[in-house]
C-alpha positions in Angstrom: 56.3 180.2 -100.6 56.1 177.9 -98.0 53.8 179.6 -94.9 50.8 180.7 -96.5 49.9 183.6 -94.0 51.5 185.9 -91.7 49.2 185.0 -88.3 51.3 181.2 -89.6 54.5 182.3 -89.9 54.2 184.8 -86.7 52.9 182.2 -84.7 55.8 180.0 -86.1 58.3 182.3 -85.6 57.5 182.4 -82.2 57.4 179.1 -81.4 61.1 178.6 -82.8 62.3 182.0 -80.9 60.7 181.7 -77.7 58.6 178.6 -76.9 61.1 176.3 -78.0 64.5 177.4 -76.6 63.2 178.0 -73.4 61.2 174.5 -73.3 65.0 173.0 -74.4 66.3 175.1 -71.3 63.7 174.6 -68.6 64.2 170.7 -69.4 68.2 171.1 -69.5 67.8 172.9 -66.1 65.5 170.7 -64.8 67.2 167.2 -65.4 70.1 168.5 -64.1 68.4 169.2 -60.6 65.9 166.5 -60.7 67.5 164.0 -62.4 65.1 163.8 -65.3 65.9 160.7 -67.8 67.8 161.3 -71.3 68.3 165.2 -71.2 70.9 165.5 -73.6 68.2 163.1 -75.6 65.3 165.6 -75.4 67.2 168.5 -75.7 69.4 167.6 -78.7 65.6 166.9 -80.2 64.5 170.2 -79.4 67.3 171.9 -80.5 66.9 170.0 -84.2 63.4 170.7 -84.1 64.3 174.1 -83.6 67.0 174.7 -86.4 64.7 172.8 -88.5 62.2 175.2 -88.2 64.2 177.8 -88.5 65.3 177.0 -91.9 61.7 177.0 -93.2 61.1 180.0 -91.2 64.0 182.0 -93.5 63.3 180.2 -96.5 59.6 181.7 -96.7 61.2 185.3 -95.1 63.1 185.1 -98.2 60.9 184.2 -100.9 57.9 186.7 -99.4 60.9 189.6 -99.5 62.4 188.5 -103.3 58.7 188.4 -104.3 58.1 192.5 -103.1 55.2 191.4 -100.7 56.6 193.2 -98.1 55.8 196.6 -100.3 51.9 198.3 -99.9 52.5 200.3 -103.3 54.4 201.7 -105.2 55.5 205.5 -105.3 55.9 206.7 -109.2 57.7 210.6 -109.0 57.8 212.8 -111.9 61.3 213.9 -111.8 60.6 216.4 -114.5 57.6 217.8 -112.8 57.9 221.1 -110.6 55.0 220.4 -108.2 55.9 217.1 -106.7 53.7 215.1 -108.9 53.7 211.5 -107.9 51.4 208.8 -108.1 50.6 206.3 -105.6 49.7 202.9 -106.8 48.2 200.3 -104.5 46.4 196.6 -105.4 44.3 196.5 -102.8 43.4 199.8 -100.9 41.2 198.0 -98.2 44.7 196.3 -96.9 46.6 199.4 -96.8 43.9 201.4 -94.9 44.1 198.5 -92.4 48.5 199.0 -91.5 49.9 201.5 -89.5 52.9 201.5 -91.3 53.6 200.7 -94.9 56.7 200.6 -97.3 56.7 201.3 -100.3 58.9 200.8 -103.7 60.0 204.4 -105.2 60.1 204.8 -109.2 61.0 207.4 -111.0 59.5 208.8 -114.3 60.5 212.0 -116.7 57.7 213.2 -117.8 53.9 213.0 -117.5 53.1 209.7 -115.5 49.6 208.2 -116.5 48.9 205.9 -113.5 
């Protein structure tokens, strides 16, 4: 993976989303009304700069979602059983009590399930 953390890659991801193309705008707008030197210069710049990071951005996206990070736990059903039995397993239960919203992966198992 390439971004370590989430706070990273948020604060990333909103650089290339917001910060960024508006910054390429305002200077667009700008030299155009001012006369500001080499517009097409900076914003070209920011516009790589942007894609650039972009890239990495989906690259880690990627890897965190192919790796099943994005999962709190997993969901094991008993299809055979005729109570609903299920078993919820987590790795770390001090995370998940921190979210307001989770996903979880869904299993299925005939028979008894020992967690």
């Amino acid at each position: 993976m390439i971004i370590k953390n989430n706070e990273m890659y948020d604060r990333l991801k909103f650089i290339a989303q917001i910060v960024l193309p508006g910054l390429a705008t305002l200077y667009f707008a700008l030299a155009g009304i001012w006369g500001f030197p080499y517009g097409e210069q900076i914003v070209g710049t920011i516009a790589a700069i942007d894609a650039f990071l972009g890239a990495i951005l989906q690259i880690s996206s990627d890897n965190y979602y192919r790796e099943g990070k994005d999962f709190a736990g997993t969901l094991v059903v008993d299809t055979q059983a005729e109570t609903g039995d299920f078993d919820f397993n987590v790795d770390n239960i001090a995370d998940l009590a921190s979210q307001k919203q989770v996903k979880v992966k869904v299993e299925s198992y005939e028979g008894k399930h020992e967690a």
